[in-house]
ZAMI-172678 format. One record per atom (N, C-alpha, C, O): x, y, z. Coordinates in steps of 0.05 Angstrom, whole numbers, padded with zeros to 5 digits, always signed. Layout:
% residues N
XYZ
...
//
This chain:
% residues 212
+00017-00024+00000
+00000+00000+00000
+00017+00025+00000
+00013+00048-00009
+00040+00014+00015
+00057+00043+00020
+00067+00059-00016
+00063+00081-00027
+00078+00035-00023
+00089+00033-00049
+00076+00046-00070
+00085+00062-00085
+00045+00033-00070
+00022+00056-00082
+00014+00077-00075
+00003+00089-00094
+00014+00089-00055
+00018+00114-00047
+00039+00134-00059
+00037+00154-00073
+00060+00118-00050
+00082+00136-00070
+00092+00136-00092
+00112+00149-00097
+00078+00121-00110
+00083+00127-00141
+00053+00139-00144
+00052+00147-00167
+00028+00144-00131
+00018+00165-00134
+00011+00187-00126
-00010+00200-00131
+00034+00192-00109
+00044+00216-00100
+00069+00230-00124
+00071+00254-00128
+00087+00208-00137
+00109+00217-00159
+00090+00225-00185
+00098+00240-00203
+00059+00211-00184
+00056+00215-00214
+00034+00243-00217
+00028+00257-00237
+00022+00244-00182
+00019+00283-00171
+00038+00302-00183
+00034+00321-00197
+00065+00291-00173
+00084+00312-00162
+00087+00329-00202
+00084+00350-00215
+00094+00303-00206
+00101+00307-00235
+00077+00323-00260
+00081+00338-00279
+00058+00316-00253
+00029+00331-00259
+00038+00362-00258
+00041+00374-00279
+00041+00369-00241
+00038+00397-00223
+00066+00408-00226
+00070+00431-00218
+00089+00394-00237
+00111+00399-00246
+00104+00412-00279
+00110+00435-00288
+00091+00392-00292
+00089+00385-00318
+00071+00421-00324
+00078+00436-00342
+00045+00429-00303
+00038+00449-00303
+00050+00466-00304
+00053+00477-00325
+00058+00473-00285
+00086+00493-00280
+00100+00507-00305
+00105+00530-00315
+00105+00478-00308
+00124+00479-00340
+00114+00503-00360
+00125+00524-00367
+00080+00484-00366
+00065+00492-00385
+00055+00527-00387
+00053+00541-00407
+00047+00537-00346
+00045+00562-00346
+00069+00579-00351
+00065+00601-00360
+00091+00573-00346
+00115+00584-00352
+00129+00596-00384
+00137+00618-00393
+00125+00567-00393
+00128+00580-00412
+00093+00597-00436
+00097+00617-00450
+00074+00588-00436
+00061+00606-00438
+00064+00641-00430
+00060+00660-00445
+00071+00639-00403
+00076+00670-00398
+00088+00683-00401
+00084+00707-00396
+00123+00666-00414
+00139+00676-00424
+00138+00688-00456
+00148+00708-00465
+00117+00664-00470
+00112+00664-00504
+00082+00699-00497
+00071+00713-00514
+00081+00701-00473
+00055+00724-00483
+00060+00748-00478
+00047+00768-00483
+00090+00746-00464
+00104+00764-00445
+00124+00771-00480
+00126+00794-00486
+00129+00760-00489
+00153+00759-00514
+00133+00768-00545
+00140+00783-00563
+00114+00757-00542
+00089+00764-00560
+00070+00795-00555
+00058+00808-00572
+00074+00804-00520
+00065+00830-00523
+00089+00848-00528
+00088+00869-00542
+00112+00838-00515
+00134+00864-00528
+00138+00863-00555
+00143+00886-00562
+00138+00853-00569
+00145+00857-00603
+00121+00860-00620
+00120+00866-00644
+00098+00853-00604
+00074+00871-00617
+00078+00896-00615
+00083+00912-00633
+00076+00899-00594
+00086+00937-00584
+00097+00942-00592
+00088+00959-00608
+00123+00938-00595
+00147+00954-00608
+00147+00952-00632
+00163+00967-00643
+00128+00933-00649
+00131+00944-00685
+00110+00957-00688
+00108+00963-00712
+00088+00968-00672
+00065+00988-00669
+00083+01017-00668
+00085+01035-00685
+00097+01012-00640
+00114+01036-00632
+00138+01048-00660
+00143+01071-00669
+00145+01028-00664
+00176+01028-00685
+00158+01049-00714
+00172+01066-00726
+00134+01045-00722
+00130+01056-00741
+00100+01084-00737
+00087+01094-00756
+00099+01087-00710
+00083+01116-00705
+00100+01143-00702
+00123+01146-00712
+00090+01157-00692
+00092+01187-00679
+00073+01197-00688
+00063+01203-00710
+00065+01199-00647
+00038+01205-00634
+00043+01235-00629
+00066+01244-00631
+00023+01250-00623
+00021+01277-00620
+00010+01278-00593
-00010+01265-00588
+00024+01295-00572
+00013+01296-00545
+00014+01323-00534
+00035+01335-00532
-00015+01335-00524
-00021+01355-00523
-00023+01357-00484
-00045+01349-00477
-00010+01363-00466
-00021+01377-00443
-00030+01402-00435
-00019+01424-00435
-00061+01393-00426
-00066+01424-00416
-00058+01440-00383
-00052+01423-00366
-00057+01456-00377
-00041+01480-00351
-00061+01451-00333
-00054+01430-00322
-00090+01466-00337
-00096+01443-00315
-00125+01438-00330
-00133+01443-00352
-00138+01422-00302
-00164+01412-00313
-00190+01434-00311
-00213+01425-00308
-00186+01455-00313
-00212+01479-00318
-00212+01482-00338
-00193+01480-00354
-00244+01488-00344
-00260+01490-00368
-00239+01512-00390
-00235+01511-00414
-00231+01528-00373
-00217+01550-00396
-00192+01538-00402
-00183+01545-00423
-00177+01520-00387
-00154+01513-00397
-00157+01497-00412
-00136+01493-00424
-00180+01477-00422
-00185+01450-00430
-00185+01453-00457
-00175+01442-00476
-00206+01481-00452
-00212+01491-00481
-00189+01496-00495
-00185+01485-00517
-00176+01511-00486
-00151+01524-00493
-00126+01499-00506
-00112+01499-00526
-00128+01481-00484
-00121+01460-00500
-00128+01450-00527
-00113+01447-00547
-00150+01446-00523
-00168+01434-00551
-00163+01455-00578
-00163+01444-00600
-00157+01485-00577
-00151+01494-00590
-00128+01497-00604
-00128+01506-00627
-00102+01490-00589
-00080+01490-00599
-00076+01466-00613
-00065+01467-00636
-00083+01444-00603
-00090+01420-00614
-00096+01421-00652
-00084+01410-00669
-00114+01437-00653
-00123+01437-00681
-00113+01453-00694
-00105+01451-00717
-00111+01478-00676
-00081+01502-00694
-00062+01490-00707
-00057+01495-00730
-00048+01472-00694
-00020+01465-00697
-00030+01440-00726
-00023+01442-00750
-00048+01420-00714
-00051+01404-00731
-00063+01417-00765
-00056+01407-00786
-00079+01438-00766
-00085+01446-00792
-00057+01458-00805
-00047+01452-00827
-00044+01478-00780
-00016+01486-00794
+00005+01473-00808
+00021+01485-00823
+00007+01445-00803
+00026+01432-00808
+00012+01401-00815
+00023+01379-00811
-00010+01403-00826
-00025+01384-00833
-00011+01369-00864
-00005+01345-00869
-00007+01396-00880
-00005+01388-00903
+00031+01368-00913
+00035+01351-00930
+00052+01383-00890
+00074+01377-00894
+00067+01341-00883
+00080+01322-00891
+00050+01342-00869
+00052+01315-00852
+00040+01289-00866
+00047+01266-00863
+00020+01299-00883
+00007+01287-00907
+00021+01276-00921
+00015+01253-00928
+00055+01290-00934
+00065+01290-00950
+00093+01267-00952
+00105+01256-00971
+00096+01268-00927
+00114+01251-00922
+00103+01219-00928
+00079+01216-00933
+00118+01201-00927
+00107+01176-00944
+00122+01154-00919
+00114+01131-00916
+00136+01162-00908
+00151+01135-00883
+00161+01155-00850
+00172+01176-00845
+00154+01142-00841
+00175+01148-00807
+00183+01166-00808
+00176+01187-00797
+00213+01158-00828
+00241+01174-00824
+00233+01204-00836
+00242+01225-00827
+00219+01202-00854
+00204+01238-00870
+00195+01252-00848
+00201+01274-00840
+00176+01234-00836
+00169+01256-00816
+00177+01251-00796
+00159+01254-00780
+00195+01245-00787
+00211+01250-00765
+00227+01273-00770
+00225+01290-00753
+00243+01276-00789
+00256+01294-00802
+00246+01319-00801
+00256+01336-00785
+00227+01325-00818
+00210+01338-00812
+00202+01357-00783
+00206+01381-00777
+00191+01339-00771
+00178+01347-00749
+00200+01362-00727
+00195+01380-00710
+00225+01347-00733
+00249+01357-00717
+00261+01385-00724
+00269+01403-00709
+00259+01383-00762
+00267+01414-00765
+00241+01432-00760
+00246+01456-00763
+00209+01424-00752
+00191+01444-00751
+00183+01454-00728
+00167+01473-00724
+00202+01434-00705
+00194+01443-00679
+00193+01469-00663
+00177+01479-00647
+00215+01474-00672
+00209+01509-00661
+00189+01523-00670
+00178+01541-00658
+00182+01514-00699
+00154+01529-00709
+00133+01515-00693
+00115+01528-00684
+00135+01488-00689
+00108+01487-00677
+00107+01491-00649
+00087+01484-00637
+00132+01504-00635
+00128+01510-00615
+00119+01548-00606
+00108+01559-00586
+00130+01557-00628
+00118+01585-00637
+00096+01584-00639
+00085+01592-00618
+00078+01576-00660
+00054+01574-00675
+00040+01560-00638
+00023+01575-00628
+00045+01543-00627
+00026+01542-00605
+00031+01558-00594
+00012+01573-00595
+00048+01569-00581
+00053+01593-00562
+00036+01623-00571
+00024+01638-00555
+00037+01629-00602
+00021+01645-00610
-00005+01649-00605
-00017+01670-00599
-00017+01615-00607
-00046+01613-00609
-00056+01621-00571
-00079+01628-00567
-00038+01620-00552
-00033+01621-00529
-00044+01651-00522
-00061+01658-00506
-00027+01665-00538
-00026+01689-00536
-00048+01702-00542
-00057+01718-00526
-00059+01697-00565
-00084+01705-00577
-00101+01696-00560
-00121+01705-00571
-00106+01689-00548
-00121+01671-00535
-00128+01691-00503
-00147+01688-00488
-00111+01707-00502
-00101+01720-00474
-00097+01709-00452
-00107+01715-00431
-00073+01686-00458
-00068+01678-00437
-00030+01679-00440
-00017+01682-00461
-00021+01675-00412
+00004+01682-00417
+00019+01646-00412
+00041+01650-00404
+00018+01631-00413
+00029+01606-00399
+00055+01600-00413
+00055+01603-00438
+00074+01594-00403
+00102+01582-00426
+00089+01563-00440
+00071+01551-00429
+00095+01557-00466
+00097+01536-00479
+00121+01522-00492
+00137+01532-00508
+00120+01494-00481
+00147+01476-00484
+00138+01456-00510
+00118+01443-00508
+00150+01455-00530
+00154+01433-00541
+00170+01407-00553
+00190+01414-00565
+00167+01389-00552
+00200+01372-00560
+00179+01345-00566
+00155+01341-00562
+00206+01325-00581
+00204+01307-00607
+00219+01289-00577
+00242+01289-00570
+00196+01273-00563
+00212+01244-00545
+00188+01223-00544
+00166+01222-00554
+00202+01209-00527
+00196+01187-00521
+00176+01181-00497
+00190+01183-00477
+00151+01175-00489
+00135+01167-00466
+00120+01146-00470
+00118+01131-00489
+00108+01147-00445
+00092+01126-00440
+00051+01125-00445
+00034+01131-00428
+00049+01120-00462
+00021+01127-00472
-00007+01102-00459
-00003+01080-00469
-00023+01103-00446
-00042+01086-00437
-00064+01077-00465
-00069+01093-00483
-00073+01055-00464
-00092+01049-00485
-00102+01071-00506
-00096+01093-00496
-00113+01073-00526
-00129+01091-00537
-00134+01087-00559
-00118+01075-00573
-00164+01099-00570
-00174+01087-00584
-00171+01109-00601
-00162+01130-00592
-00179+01107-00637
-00176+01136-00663
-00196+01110-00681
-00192+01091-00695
-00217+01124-00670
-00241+01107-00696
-00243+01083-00685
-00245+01082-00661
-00244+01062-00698
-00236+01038-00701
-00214+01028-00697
-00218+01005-00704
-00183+01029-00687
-00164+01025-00682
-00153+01040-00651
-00147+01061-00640
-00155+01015-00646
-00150+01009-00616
-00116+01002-00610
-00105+00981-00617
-00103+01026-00595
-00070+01022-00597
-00059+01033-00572
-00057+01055-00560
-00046+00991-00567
-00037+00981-00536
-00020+01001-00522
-00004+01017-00532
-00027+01000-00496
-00003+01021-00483
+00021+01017-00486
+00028+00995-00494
+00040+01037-00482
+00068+01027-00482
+00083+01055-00487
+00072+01077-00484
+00119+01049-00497
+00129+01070-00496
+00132+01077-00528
+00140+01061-00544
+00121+01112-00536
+00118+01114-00565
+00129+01135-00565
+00124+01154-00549
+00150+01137-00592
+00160+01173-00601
+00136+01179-00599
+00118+01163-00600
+00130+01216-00593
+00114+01229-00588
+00127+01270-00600
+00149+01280-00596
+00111+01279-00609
+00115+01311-00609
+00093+01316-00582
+00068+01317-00582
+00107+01319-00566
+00094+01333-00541
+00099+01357-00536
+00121+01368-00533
+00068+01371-00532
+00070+01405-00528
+00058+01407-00501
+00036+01396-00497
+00071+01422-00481
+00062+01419-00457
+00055+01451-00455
+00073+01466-00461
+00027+01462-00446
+00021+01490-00435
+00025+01480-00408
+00025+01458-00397
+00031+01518-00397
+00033+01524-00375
+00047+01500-00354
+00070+01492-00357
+00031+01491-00334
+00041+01475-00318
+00039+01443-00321
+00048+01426-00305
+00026+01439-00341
+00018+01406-00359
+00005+01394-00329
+00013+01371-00323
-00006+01403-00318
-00023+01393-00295
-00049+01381-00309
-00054+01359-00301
-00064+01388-00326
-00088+01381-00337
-00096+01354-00355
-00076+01341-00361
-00111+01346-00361
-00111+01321-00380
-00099+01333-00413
-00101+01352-00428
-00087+01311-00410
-00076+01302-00437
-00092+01297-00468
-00115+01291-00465
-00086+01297-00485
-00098+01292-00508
-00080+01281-00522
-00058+01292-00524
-00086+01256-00538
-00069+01240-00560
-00074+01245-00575
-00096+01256-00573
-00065+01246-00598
-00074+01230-00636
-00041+01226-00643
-00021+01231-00631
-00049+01214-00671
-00022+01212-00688
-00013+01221-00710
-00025+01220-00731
+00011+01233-00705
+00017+01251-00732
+00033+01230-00756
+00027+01236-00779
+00049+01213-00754
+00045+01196-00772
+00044+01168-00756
+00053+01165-00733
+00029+01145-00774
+00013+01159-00802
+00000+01183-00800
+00008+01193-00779
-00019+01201-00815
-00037+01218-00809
-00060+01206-00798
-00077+01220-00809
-00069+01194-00788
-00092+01187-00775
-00109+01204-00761
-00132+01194-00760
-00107+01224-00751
-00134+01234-00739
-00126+01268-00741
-00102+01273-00737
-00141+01289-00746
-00135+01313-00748
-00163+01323-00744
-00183+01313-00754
-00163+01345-00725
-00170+01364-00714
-00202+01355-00704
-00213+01369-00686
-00221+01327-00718
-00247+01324-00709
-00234+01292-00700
-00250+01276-00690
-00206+01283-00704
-00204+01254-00692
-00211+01231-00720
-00214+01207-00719
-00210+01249-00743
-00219+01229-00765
-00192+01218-00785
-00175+01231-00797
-00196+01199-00784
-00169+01195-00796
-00168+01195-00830
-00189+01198-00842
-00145+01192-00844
-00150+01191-00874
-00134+01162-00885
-00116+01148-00876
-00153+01163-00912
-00148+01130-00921
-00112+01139-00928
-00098+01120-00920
-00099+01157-00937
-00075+01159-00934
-00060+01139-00911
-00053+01116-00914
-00058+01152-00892
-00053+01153-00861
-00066+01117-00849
-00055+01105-00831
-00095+01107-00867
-00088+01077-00850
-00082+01063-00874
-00089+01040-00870
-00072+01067-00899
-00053+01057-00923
-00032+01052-00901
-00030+01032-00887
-00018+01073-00900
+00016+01078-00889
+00017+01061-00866
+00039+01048-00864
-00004+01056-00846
-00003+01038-00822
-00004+01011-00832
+00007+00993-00821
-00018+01007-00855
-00018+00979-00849
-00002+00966-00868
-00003+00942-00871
+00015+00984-00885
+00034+00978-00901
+00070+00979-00888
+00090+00970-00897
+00064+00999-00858
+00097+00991-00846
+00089+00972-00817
+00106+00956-00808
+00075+00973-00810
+00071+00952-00784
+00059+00931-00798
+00042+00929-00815
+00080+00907-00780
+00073+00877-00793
+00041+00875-00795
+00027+00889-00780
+00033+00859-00811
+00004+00841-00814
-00013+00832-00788
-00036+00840-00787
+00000+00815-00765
+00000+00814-00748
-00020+00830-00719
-00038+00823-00704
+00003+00862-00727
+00002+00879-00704
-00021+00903-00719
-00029+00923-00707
-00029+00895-00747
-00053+00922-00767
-00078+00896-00747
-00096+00903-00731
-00074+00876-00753
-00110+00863-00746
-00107+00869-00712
-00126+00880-00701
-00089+00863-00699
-00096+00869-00673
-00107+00900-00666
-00124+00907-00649
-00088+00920-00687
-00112+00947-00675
-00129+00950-00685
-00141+00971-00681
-00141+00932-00705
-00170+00935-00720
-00193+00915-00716
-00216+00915-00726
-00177+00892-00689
-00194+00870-00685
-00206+00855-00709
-00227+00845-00703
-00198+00851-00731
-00217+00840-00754
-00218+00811-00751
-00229+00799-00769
-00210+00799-00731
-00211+00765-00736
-00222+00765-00708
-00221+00784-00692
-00236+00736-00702
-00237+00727-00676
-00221+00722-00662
-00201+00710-00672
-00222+00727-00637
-00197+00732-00614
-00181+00749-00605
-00169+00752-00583
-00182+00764-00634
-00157+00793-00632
-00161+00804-00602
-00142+00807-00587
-00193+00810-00594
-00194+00828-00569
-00180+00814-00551
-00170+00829-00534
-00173+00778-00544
-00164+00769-00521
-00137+00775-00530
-00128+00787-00511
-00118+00775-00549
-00101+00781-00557
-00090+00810-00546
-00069+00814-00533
-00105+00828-00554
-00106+00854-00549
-00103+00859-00519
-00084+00873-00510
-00120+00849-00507
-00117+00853-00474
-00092+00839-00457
-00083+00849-00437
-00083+00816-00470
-00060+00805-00466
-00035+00827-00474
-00023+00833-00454
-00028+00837-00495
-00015+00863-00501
-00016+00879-00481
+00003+00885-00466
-00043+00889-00480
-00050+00914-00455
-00041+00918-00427
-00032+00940-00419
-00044+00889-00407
-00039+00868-00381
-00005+00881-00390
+00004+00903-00385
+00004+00865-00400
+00031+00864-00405
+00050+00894-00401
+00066+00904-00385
+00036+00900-00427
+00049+00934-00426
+00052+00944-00400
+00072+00949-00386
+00026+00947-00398
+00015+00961-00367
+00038+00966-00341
+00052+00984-00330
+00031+00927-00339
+00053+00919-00321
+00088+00929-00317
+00104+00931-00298
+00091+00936-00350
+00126+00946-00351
+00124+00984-00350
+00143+00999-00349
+00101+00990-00351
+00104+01018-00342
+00116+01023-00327
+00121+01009-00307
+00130+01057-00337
+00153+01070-00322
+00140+01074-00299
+00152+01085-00280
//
């Protein structure tokens, strides 16, 4: 009796070993499957990030307006570019203009707040532009911060062109997405197959978790 006890206690142990195994590496393949989703999402955007002074009605607004200033001003150069590296380029030699051109709209506006702008790198939470849903994580960004950037934030993306000034994007702009980000990582922000969303949330979990 003893004897059978303990070979089914070895053929437990090994069960629960054999699991182990199985969750392990699973969380390793989803953990390895959300970073290189991300990062060929990340590798071929630049997102546009707007902070407002703070969260009052007049600063919000004020936000929302520079937002579309900047984006109609520099809409057309942004159109024009055809990959990444154009408008990265770009955007790097236009930054002082677009940090003028917001500061202006500031002014007009009658308000006095500094305005900062620069071409980096952050950490962006979920967000949706239409139909395309895109995982958190870390993404180049043109970030313009008013006043004290205490207030909520506003996304879109300047390339591709995807969303300008009502959030609508152009068939340009989801050409260009789904022609430099793998096959892969276009159906996960468009969900077009079954499963993408558990997929998607698996991405999300993950990201989340490696936030700065």
């Amino acid at each position: 009796m003893f004897s059978k006890l303990k070979r089914e206690v070895k053929i437990l142990l090994f069960s629960v070993a054999i699991g182990l195994v199985f969750a392990l590496c699973m969380a390793a393949y989803t953990f390895v499957y959300a970073g290189t989703v991300q990062r060929n999402i990340a590798d071929n955007v630049i997102r546009f990030h707007v902070v407002a002074n703070s969260d009052s009605h007049a600063d919000q607004i004020l936000k929302d307006i520079v937002r579309d200033e900047v984006l109609v001003a520099f809409e057309g150069r942004l159109n024009a570019a055809e990959n990444i590296k154009e408008s990265r380029q770009m955007l790097k030699s236009e930054l002082p203009a677009i940090q003028a051109h917001a500061e202006q709209v500031v002014r007009d506006l009658g308000f006095d707040y500094p305005v900062a702008a620069r071409l980096d790198v952050a950490f962006f939470p979920t967000q949706r532009y239409g139909d395309l849903s895109f995982p958190p994580g870390m993404y180049e960004a043109v970030q313009i911060t008013i006043g004290n950037g205490n207030g909520k934030n506003w996304w879109c993306l300047m390339f591709p062109p995807l969303c300008f000034v009502e959030m609508t994007g152009t068939e340009n702009g989801r050409r260009q997405l789904s022609e430099n980000v793998s096959d892969d990582a276009f159906l996960l922000l468009v969900h077009e197959e079954a499963g993408l969303e558990v997929r998607f949330r698996i991405v999300e979990w993950w990201q989340n978790r490696r936030r700065p």
